[in-house]
KOLPADO-859518 format. One line per field, with one value per atom (N, C-alpha, C): residue number from 1; atom name; x, y negated, z. Coordinates in steps of 0.02 Angstrom, whole numbers, plus 50000, padded with zeros to 5 digits. Last residue first. Example, Ala and Ser with C-alpha at 12.3 -4.5 7.8 and 13.67 -1.06 7.14 Angstrom:
<atoms>
gutor: c(2:2:2:1:1:1)
rofi: c(N:CA:C:N:CA:C)
px: c(50642:50684:50645:50660:50615:50660)
py: c(50112:50053:49998:50284:50225:50165)
pz: c(50354:50357:50394:50390:50390:50390)
</atoms>
This chain:
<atoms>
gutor: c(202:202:202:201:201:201:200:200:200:199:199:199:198:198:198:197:197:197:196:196:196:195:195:195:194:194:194:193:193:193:192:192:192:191:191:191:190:190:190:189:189:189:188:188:188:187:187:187:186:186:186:185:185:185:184:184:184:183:183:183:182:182:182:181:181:181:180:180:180:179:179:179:178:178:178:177:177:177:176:176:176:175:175:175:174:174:174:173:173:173:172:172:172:171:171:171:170:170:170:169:169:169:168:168:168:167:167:167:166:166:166:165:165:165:164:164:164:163:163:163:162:162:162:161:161:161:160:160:160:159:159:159:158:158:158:157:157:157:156:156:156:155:155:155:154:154:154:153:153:153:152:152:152:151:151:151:150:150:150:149:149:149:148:148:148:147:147:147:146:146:146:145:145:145:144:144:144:143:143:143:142:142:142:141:141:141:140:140:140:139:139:139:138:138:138:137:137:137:136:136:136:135:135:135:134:134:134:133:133:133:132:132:132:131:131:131:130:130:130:129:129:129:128:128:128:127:127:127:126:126:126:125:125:125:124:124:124:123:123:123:122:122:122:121:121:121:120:120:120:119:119:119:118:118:118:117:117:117:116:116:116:115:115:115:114:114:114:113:113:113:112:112:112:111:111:111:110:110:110:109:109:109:108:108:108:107:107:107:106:106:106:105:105:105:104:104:104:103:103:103:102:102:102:101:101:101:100:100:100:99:99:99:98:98:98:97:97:97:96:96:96:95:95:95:94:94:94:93:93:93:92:92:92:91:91:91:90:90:90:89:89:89:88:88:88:87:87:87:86:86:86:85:85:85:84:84:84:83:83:83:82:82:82:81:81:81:80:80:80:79:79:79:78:78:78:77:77:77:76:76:76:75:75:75:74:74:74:73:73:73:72:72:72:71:71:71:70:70:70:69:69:69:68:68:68:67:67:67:66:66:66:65:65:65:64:64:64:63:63:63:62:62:62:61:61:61:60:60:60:59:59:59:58:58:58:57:57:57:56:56:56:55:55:55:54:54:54:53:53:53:52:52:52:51:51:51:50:50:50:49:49:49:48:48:48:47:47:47:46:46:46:45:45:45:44:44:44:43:43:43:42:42:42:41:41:41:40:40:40:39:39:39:38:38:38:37:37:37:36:36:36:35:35:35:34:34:34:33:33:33:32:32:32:31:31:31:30:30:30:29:29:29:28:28:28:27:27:27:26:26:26:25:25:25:24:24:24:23:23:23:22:22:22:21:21:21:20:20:20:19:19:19:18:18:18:17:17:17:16:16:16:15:15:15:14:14:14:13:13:13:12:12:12:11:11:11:10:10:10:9:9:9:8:8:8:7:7:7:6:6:6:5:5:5:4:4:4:3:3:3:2:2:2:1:1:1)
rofi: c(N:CA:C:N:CA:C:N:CA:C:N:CA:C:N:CA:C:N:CA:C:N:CA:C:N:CA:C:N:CA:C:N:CA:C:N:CA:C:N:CA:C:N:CA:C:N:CA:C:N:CA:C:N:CA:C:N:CA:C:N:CA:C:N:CA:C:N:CA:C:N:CA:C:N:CA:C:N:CA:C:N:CA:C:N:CA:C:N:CA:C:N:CA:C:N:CA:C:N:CA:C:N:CA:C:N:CA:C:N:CA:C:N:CA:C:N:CA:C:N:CA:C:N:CA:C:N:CA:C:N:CA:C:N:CA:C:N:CA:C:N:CA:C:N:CA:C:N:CA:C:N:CA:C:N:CA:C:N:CA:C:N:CA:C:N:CA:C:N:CA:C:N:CA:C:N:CA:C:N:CA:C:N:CA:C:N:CA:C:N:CA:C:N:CA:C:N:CA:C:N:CA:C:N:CA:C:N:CA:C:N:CA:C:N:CA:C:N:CA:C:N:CA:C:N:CA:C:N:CA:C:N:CA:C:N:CA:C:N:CA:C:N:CA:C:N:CA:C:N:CA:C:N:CA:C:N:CA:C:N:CA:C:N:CA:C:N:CA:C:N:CA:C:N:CA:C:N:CA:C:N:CA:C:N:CA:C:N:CA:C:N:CA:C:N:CA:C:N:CA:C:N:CA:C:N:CA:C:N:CA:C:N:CA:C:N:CA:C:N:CA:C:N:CA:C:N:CA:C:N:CA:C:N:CA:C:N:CA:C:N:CA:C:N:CA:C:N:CA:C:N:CA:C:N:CA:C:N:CA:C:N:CA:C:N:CA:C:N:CA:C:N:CA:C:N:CA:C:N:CA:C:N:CA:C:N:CA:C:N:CA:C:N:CA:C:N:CA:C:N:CA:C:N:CA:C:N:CA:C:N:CA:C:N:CA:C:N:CA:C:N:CA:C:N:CA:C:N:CA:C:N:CA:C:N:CA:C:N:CA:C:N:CA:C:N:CA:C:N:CA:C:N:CA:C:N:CA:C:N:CA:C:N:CA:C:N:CA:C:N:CA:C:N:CA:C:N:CA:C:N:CA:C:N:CA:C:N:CA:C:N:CA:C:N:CA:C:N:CA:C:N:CA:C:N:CA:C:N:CA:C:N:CA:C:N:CA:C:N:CA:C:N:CA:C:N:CA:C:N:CA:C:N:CA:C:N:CA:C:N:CA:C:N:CA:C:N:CA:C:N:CA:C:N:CA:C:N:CA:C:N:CA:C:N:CA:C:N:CA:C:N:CA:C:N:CA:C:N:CA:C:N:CA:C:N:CA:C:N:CA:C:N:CA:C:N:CA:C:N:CA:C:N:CA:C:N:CA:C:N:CA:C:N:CA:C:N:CA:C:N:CA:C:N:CA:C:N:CA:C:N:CA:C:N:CA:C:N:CA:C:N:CA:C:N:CA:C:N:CA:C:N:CA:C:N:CA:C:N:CA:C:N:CA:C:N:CA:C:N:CA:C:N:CA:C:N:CA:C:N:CA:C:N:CA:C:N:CA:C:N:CA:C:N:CA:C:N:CA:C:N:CA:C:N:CA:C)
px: c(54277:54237:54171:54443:54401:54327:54514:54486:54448:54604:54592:54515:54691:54644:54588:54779:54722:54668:54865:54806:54771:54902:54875:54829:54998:54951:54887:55091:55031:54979:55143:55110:55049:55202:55151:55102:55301:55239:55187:55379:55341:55286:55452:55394:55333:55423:55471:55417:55400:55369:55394:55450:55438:55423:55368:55456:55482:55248:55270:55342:55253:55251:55260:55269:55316:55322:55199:55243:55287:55080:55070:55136:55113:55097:55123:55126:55153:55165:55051:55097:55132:54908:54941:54993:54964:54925:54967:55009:54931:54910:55117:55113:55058:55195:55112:55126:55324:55289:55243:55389:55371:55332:55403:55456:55455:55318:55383:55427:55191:55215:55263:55207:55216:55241:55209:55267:55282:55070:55099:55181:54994:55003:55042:55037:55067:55066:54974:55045:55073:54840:54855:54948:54858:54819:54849:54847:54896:54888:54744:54786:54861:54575:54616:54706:54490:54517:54573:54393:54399:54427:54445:54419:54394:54480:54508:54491:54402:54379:54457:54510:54489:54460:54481:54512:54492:54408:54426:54486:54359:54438:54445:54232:54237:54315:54246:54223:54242:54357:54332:54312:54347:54387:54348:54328:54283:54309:54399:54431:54374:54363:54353:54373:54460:54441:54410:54510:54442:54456:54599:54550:54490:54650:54629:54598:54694:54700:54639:54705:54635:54646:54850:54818:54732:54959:54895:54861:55127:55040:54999:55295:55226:55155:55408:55355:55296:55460:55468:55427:55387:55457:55498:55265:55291:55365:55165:55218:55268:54977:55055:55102:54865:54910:54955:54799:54764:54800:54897:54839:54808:54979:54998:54931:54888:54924:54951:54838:54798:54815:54957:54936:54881:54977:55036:55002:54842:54840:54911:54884:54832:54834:54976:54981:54933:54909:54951:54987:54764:54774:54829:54727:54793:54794:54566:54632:54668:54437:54485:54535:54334:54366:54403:54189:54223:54260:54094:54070:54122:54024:54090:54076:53906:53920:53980:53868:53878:53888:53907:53830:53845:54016:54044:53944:53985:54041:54046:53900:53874:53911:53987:53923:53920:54089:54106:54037:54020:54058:54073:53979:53935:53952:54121:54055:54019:54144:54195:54151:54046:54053:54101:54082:54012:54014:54213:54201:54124:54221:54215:54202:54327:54289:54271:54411:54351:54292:54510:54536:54462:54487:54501:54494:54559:54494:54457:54693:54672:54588:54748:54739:54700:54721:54664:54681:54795:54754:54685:54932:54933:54865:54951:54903:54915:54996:55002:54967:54934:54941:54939:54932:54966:54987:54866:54943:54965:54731:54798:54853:54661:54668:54709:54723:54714:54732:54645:54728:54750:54513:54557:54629:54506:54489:54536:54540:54574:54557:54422:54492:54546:54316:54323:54382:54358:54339:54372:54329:54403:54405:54188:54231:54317:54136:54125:54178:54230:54204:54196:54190:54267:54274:54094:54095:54168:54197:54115:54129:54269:54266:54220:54425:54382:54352:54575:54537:54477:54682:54637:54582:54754:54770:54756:54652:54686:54733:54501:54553:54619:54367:54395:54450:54299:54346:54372:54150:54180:54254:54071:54115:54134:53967:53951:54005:54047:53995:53964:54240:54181:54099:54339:54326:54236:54349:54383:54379:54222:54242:54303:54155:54142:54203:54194:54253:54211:54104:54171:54232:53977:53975:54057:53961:54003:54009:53854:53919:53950:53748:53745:53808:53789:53781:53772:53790:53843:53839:53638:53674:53746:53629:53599:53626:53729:53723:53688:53783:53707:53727:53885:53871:53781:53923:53872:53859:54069:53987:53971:54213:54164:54094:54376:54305:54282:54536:54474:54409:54565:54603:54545:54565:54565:54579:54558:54485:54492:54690:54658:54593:54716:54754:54716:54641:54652:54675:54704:54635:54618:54838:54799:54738:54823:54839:54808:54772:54719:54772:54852:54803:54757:54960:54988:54906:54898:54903:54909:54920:54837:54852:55030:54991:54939:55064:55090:55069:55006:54983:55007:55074:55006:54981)
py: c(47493:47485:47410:47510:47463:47465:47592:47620:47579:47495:47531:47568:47433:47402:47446:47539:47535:47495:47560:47606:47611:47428:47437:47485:47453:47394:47424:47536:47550:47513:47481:47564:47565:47368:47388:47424:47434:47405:47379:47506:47552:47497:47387:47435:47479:47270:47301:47364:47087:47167:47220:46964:46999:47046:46923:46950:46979:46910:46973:46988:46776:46826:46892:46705:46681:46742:46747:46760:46727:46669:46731:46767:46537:46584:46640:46448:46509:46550:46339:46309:46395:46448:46377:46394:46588:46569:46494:46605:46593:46575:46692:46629:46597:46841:46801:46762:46846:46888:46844:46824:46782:46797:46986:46939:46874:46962:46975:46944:46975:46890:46912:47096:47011:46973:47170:47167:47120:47134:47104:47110:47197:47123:47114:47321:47313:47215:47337:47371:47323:47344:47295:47298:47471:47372:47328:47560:47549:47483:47580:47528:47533:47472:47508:47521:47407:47375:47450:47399:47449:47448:47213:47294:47341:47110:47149:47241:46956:47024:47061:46802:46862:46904:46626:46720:46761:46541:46561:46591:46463:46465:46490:46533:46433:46439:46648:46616:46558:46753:46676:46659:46942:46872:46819:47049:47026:46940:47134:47131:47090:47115:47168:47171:47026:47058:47151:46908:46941:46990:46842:46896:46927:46792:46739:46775:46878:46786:46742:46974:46979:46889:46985:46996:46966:46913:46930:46953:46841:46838:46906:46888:46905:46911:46858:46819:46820:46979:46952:46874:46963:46972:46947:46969:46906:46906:47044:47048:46993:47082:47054:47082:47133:47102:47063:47189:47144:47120:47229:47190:47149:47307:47263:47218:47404:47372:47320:47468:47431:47380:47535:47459:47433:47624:47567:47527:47690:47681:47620:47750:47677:47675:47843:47798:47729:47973:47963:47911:47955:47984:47966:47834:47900:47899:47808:47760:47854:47807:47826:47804:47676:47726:47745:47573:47584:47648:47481:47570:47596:47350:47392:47453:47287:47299:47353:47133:47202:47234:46986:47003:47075:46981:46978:46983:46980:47037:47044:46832:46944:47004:46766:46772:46851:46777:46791:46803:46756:46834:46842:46627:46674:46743:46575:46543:46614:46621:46606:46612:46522:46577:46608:46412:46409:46489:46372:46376:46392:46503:46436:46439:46625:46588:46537:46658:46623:46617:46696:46645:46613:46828:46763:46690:46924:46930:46859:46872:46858:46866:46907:46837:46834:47072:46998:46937:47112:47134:47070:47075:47079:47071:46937:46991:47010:46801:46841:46908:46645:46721:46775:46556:46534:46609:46559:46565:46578:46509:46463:46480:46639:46569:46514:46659:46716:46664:46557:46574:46604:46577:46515:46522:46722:46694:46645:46671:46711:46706:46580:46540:46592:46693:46618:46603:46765:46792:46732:46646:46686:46703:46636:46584:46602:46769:46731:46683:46904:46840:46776:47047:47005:46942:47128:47099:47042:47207:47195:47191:47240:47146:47157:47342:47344:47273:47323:47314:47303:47460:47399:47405:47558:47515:47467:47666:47628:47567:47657:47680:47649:47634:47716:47705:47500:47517:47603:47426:47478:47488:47372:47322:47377:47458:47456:47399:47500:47479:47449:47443:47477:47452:47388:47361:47408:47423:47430:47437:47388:47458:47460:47299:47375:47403:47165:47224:47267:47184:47210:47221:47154:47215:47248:47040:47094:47143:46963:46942:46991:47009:47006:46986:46935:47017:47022:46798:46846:46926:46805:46782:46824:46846:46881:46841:46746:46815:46867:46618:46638:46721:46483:46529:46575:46326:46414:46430:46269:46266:46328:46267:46278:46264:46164:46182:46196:46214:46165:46190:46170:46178:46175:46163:46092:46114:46266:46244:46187:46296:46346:46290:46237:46203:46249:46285:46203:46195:46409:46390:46336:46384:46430:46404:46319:46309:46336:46417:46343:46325:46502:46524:46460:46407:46451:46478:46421:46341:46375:46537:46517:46424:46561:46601:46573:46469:46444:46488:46543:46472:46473:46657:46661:46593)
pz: c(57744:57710:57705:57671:57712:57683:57585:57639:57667:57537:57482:57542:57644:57594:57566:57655:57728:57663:57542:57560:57625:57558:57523:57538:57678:57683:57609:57642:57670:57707:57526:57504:57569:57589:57529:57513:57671:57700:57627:57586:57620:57668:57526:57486:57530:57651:57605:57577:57619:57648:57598:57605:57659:57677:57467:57483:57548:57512:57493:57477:57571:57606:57578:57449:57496:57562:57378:57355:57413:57434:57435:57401:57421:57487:57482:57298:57329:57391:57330:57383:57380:57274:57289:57322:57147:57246:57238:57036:57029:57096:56993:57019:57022:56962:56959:57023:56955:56897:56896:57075:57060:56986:57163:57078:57091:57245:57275:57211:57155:57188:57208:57113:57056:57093:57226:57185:57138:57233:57288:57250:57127:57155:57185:57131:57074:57094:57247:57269:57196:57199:57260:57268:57114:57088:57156:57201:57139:57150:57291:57325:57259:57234:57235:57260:57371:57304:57285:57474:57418:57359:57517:57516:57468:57483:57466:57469:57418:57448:57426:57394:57365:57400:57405:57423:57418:57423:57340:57351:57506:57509:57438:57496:57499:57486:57502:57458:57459:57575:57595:57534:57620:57581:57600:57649:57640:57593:57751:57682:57641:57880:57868:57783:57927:57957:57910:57815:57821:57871:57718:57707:57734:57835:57771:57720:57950:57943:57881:57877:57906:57919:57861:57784:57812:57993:57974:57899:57915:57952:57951:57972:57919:57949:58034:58005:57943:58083:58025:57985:58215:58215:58135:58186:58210:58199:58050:58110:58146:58069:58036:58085:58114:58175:58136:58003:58080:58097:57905:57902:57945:58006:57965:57936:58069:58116:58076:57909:57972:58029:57902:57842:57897:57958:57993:57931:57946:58004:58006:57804:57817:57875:57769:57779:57792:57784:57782:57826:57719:57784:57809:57602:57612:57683:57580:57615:57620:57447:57522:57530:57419:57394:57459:57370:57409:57405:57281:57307:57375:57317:57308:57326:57205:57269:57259:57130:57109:57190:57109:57148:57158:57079:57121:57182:56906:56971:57036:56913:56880:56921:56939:56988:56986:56854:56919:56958:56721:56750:56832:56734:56757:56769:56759:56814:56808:56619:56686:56754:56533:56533:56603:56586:56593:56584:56525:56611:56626:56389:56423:56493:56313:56370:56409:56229:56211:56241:56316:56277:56245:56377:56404:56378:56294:56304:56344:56283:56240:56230:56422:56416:56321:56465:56505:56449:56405:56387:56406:56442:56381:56363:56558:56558:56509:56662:56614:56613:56729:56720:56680:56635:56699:56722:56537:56516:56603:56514:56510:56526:56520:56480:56449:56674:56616:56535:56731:56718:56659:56722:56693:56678:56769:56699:56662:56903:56871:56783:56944:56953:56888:56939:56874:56882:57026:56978:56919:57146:57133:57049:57151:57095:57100:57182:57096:57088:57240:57232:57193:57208:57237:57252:57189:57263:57266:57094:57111:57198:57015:57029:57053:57035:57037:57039:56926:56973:56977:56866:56823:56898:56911:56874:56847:56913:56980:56966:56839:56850:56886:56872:56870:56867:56952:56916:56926:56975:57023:56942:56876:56925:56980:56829:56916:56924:56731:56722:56770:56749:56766:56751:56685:56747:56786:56533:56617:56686:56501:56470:56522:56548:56582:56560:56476:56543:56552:56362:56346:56431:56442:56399:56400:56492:56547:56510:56472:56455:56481:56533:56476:56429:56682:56654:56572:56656:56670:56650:56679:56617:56589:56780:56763:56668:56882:56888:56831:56836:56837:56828:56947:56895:56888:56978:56999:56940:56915:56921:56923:56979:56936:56950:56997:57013:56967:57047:56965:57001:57201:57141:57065:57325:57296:57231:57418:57383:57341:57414:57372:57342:57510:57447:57392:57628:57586:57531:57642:57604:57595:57661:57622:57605:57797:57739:57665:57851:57857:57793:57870:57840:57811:57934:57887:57837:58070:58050:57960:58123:58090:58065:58129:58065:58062:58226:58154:58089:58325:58305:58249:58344:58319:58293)
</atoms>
């Protein structure tokens, strides 16, 4: 347990050292949000499981992703050219605008969210896989100051298609690759049901 929470402290150190933005303006932002509704939902709730919900996810995560987006760091066909004529002032206020919104929240697969639950809260020592609640949140709520993401009500396609990047190395966007350092660790079926506990948190 010690070396997951030494492991999370990480995490969010190296996270908060990375470009800073300036507070964004929620109501500015909105006026800028015209072209992701058309994905990302009018509400920042997302219809379709493939494209992630941003409402509530947290403003300067939001912005960190932009930047990437931007610069290549993360690939997107559709994100990096919508991206591209965005300034950090613009960035700032999408994230305020998305992340003021509130998550409507969706169902968890009966199925399988009860062994994503025991994986989320607990991890597994045996494999050395932390906690997801370490550095997410308990309740999927994420760390603003850390510039971790909310994961709750996130759809659990979108979360299954993340965690398979970082298992590639596809998306390289977590400091010190954390987060690709732990999803090579989880074999599909802990994906599927880590994800659809996510997907369920309300």
């Amino acid at each position: 347990m010690k070396r997951f929470l030494i492991l999370a402290a990480a995490i969010s150190g190296a996270i908060v050292s990375g470009t800073a933005f300036s507070d964004g303006n929620a109501k500015v932002g909105e006026t800028k949000a015209v072209v992701c509704h058309a994905c990302h939902g009018a509400n920042g709730n997302s219809a379709n499981p493939q494209w992630p919900s941003l409402a509530g996810l947290g403003a300067q995560y939001i912005a960190d992703q932009l930047q990437n987006f931007k610069s290549g760091k993360r690939q997107n066909a559709v994100m990096m050219p919508n991206a591209m004529a965005l300034t950090p002032a613009d960035m700032a206020d999408l994230g305020a605008y998305f992340d003021s919104l509130p998550n409507t929240g969706l169902e968890a697969d009966p199925t399988y969210w009860q062994a994503g639950q025991a994986l989320y809260r607990g991890g597994d020592a045996t494999r050395a896989i932390p906690a997801c609640a370490a550095c997410h949140g308990p309740t999927g709520r994420g760390n603003e100051p850390g510039r971790i993401p909310a994961l709750r009500g996130q759809h659990a396609t979108y979360v299954i298609k993340q965690l398979q990047d970082y298992a590639s190395g596809a998306r390289k966007t977590d400091p010190n690759a954390i987060m690709q350092m732990i999803s090579k660790r989880l074999s599909a079926d802990d994906m599927r049901n880590v994800a659809s506990y996510i997907k369920g948190i309300r």
